[in-house]
Structures are given as C-alpha cells and as structure tokens.
C-alpha positions as MATLAB code, in Angstrom:
seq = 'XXXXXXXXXXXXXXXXXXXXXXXXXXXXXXXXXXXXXXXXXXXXXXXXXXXXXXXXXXXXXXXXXXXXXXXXXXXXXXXXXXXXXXXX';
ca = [
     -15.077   -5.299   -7.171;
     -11.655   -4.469   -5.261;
     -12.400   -5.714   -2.055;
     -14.193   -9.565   -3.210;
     -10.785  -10.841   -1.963;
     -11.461   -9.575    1.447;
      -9.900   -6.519    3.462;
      -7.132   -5.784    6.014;
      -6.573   -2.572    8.171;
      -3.113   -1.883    9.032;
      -1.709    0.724   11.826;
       1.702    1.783   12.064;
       2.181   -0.468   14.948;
       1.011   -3.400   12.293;
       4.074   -4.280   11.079;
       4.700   -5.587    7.109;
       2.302   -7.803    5.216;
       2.915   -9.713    2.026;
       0.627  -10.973   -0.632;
      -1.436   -9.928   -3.506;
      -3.105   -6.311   -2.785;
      -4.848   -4.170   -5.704;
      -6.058   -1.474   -3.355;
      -4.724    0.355   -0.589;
      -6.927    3.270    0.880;
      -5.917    5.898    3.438;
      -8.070    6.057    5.970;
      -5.774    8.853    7.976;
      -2.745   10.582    6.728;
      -0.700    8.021    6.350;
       3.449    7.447    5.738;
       4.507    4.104    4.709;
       8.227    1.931    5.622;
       7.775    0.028    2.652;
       5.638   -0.189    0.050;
       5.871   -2.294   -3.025;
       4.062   -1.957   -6.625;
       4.833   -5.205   -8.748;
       3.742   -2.999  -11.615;
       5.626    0.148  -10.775;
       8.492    1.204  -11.691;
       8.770    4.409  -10.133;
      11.608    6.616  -11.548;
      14.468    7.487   -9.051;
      13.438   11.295   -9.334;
      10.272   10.796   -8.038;
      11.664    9.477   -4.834;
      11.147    5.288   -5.967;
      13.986    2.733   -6.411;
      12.337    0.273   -9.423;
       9.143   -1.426   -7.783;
       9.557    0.542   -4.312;
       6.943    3.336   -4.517;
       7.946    6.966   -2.464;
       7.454    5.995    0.894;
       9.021    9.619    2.849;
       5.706   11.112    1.563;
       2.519   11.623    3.494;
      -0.843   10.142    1.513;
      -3.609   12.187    2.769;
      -6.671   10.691    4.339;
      -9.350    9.209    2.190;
      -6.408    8.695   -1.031;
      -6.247    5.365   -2.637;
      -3.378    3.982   -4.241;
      -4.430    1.418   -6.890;
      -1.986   -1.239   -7.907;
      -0.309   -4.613   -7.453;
       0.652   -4.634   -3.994;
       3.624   -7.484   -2.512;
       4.483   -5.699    0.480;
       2.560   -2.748    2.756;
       4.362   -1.427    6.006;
       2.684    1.233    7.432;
       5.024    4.258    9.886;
       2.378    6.230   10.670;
      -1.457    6.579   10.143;
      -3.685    3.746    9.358;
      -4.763    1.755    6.005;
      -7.447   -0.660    4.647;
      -5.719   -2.698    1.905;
      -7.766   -5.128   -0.494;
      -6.699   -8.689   -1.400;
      -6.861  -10.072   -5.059;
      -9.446  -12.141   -5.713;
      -6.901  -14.891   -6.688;
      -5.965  -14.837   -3.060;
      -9.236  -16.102   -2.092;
];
C-alpha cells in the first residue's frame, strides 16, 4: 500500500519538505518549486537537470507522480504526498 507510511497535504503556501515519499497525487492543478526523484534522471530536454524532475509544468488535478521523493515544494495548487513505509 502507498500510503502505510502515512500522508501529508501540501499547499503552495507549505513551503519544502524532505524525506522519503513514493507517491505524490494532485489533488488541484498543481506547479511545483522543487521537486526531487532519487530515481530520476530526467534528461535536460525534457525540462530536468539529473534528479530534479520539470517543475515549470502544470500536473493536472487527480495525476500522480510515482517515485522516490527527497524533496516536494509546491508554487501553486495543492498535493497529498505518501511517506515510505521505512519512514514509519
């Protein structure tokens, strides 16, 4: 299960968390400041820089972006993120 680790919402006005996330899901369009994959390595081209996912791009409401999270900032809209289990 994604969320056995627990469950955060996040706003824009939230500011940045760190830890271990596996599941980040839109619940309005959302934008993000930062936004980290430990997994990723998104290519330059597709608007990443190594582990940095494209953050200038709006993720529709009700999207999920699965993963391993370090670092969610939310600009605009609003997120729940899911914790590892490890975290718990």
């Amino acid at each position: 299960m994604f969320s056995e680790g627990g469950t955060i919402t996040l706003t824009g006005a939230g500011g940045a968390v760190t830890g271990e996330f596996v599941t980040i899901q839109c619940i309005s369009d959302t934008t993000f400041t930062t936004l980290t994959d430990t997994g990723a390595i998104a290519p330059s081209a597709a608007g990443g820089s190594g582990a940095n996912l494209a953050v200038s791009q709006t993720y529709p409401a009700g999207f999920t972006l699965f993963g391993r999270f370090a670092v969610v900032d939310v600009n605009t809209g609003a997120v729940r993120i899911s914790l590892a289990a490890s975290r718990v």
